[in-house]
C-alpha positions as CSV (number, residue, x, y, z in Angstrom):
1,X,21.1,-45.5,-3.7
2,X,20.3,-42.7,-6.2
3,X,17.4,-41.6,-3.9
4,X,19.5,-41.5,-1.0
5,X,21.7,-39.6,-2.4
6,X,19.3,-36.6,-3.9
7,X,17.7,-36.7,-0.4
8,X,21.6,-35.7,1.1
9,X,21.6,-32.9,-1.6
10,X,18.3,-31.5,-1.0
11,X,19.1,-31.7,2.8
12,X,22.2,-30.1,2.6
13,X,20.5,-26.9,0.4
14,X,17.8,-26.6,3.8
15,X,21.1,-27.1,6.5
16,X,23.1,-24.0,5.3
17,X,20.6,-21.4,6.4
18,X,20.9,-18.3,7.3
19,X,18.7,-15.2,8.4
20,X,18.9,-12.7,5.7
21,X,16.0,-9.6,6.4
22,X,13.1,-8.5,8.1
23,X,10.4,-7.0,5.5
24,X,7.7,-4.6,6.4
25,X,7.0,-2.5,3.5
26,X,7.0,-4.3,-0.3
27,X,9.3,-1.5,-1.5
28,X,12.1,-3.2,1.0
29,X,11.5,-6.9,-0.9
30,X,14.7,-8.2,-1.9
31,X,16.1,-7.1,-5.1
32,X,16.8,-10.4,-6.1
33,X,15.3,-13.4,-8.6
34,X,16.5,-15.9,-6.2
35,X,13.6,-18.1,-5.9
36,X,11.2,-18.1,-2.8
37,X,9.3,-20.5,-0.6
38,X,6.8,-19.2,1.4
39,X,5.6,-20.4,4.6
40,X,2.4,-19.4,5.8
41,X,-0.1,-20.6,8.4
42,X,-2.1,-19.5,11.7
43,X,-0.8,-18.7,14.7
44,X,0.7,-21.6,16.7
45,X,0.0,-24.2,13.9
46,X,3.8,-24.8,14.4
47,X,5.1,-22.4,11.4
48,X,8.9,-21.2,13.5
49,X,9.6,-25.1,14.7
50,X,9.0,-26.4,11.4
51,X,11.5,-24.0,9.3
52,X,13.7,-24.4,12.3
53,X,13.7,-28.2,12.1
54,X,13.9,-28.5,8.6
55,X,17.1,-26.4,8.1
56,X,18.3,-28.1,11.0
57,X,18.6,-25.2,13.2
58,X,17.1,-24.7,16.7
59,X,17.1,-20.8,16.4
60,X,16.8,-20.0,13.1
61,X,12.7,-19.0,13.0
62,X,11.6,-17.3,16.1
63,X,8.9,-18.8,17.6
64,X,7.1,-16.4,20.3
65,X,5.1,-17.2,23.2
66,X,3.0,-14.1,22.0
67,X,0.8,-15.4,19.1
68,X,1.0,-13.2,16.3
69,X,3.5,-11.2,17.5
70,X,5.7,-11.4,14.3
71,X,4.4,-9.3,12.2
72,X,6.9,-9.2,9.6
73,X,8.4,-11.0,6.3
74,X,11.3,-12.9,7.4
75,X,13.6,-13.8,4.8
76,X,16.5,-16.9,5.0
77,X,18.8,-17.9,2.8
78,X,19.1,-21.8,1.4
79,X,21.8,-22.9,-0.7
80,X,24.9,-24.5,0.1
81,X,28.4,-23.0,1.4
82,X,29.0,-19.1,0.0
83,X,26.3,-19.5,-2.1
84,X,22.6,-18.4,-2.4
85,X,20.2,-20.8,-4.2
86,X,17.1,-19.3,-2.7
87,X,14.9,-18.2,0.3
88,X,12.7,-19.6,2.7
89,X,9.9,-16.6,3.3
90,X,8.3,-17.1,7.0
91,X,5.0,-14.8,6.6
92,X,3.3,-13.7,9.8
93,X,0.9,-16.3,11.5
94,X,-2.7,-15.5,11.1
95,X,-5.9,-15.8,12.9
96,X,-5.1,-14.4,16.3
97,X,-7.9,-13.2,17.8
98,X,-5.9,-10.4,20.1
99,X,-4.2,-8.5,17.3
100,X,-4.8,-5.1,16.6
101,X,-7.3,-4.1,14.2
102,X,-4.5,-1.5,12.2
103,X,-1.3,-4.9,12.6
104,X,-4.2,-7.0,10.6
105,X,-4.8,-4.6,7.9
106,X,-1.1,-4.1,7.5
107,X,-0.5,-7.9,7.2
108,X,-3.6,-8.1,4.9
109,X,-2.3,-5.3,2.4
110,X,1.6,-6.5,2.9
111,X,0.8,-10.7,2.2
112,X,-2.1,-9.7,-0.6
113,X,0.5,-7.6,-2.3
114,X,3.6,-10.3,-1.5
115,X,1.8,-13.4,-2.6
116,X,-0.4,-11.8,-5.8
117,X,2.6,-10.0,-7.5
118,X,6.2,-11.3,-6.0
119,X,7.5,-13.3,-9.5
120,X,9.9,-14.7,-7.3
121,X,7.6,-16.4,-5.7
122,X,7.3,-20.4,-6.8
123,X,5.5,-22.2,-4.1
124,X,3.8,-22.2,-0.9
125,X,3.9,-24.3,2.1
126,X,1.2,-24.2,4.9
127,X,1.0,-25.3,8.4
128,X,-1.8,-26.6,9.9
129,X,-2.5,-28.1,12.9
130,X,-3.7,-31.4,12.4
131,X,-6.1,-31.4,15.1
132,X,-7.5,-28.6,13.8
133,X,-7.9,-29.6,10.3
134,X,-8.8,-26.6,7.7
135,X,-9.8,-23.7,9.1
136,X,-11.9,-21.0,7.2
137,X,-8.7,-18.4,7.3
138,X,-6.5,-21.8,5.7
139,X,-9.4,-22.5,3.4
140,X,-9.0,-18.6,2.6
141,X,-5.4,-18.3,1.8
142,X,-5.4,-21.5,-0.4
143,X,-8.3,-19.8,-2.1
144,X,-6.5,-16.5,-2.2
145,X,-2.9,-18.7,-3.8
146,X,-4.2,-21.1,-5.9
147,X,-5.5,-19.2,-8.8
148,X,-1.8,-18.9,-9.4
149,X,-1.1,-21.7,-10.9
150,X,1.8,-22.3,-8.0
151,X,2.4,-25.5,-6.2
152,X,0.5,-25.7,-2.5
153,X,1.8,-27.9,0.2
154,X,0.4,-28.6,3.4
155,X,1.9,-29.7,6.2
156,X,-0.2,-31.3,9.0
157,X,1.8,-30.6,11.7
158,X,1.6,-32.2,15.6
159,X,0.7,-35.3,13.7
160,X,2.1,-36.8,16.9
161,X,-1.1,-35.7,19.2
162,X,-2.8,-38.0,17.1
163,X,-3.3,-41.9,16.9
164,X,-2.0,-43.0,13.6
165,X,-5.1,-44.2,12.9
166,X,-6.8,-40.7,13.3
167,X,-3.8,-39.0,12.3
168,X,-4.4,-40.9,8.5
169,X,-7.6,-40.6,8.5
170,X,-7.4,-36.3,8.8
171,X,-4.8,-36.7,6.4
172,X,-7.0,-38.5,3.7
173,X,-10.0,-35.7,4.5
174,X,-7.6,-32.9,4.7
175,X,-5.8,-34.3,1.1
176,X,-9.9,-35.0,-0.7
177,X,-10.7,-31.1,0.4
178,X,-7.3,-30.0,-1.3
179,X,-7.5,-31.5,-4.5
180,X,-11.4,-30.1,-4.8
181,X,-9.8,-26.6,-4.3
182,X,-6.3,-27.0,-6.2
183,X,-6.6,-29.4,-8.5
184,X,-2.7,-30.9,-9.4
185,X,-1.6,-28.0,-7.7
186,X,-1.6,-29.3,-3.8
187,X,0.1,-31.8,-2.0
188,X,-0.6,-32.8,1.7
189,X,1.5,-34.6,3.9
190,X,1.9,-35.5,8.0
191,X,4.8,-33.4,10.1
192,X,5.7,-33.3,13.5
193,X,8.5,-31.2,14.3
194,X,9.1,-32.6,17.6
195,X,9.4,-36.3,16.6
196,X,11.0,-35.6,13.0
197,X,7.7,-37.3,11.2
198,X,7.5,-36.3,7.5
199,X,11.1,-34.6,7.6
200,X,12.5,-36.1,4.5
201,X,9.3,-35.9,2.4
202,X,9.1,-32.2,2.8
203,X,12.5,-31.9,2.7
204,X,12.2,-33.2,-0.7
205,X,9.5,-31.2,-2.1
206,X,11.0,-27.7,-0.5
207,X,14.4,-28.3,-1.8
208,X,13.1,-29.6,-5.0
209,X,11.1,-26.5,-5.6
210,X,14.3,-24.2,-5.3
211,X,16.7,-26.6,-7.2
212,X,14.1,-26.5,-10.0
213,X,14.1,-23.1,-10.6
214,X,17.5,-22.0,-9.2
215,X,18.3,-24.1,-12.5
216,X,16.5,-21.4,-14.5
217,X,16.8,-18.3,-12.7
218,X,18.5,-15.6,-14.2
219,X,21.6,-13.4,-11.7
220,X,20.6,-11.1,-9.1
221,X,20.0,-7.6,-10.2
222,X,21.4,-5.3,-8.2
């Protein structure tokens, strides 16, 4: 009962969303000590359905045809009615083969800058594709994150392509090659966004991240 019932409080902070900016330049961050959740993962690993599903939204993250085409931090707020307990941070999708040379240095300066000094930053969740498995450039930005000391975790989305036999057995490689590169600080999990698998576990660690330190975090600065 008790567990139902945090799980309806932590869905509820995810299902009052709202789009809040566009980022392009670090100087245009938010001037706020909300907390933040990034979202991060290549190109078409299924980064805009999952944000949308979880905050129970069709719209909310805008997913492109265009891989790579969104090339900018995307902020939303999380909270509940009127108020603002933090923000969901959809980074730009990575590995796209077809992007410009000067768009990948931008992204490269921008996230390095974002994810190495942003305070506000407590946590990071990536997408990959399950058939996939790590790639070098997700093997890269764990490296690049971990050395934070921040919690890591994955979603292995499309799970639903997959047998649940093969689908486990990814997810068991996928969570051994974590823990050699994180230590305590990653988690791994199975998500489909079409078929709602893994909703409510990473509904729980999300919102638990933001309750956590909305707890602690001081009021805005203006």
């Amino acid at each position: 009962m008790y567990l139902a019932s945090l799980l309806k409080v932590f869905m509820s902070i995810l299902h009052h969303s709202t789009f809040f900016t566009t980022v392009n330049h670090i100087k245009d961050l938010p001037k706020s000590n909300h907390p933040e959740i990034a979202f991060a993962g290549r190109s078409n690993a299924g980064k805009s359905s999952a944000i949308n599903v979880l905050c129970n939204e069709k719209r909310l993250a805008f997913s492109s045809n265009t891989p790579g085409r969104t090339q900018h931090i995307n902020y939303f707020t999380v909270g509940r009615r009127g108020e603002t307990f933090g923000y969901l941070v959809d980074l730009p999708g990575y590995g796209y083969a077809k992007t410009p040379m000067d768009v990948k240095n931008h992204w490269n300066e921008l996230l390095g800058i974002y994810m190495q000094e942003r305070d506000q930053l407590k946590g990071m969740v990536l997408m990959c594709d399950i058939r996939r498995g790590f790639t070098d450039l997700d093997v890269e930005m764990i490296n690049w994150f971990s050395p934070l000391a921040k919690p890591i975790h994955v979603l292995l989305t499309k799970c639903d392509k997959l047998s649940k036999n093969a689908a486990k057995q990814m997810l068991f490689a996928v969570e051994k090659q974590l823990k050699m590169m994180t230590g305590e600080w990653g988690t791994v999990q199975l998500f489909s966004s079409t078929n709602r698998v893994g909703l409510e576990e990473a509904t729980e660690v999300i919102a638990g991240w933001i309750e956590q330190h909305r707890i602690h975090a001081p009021s805005d600065a203006e």
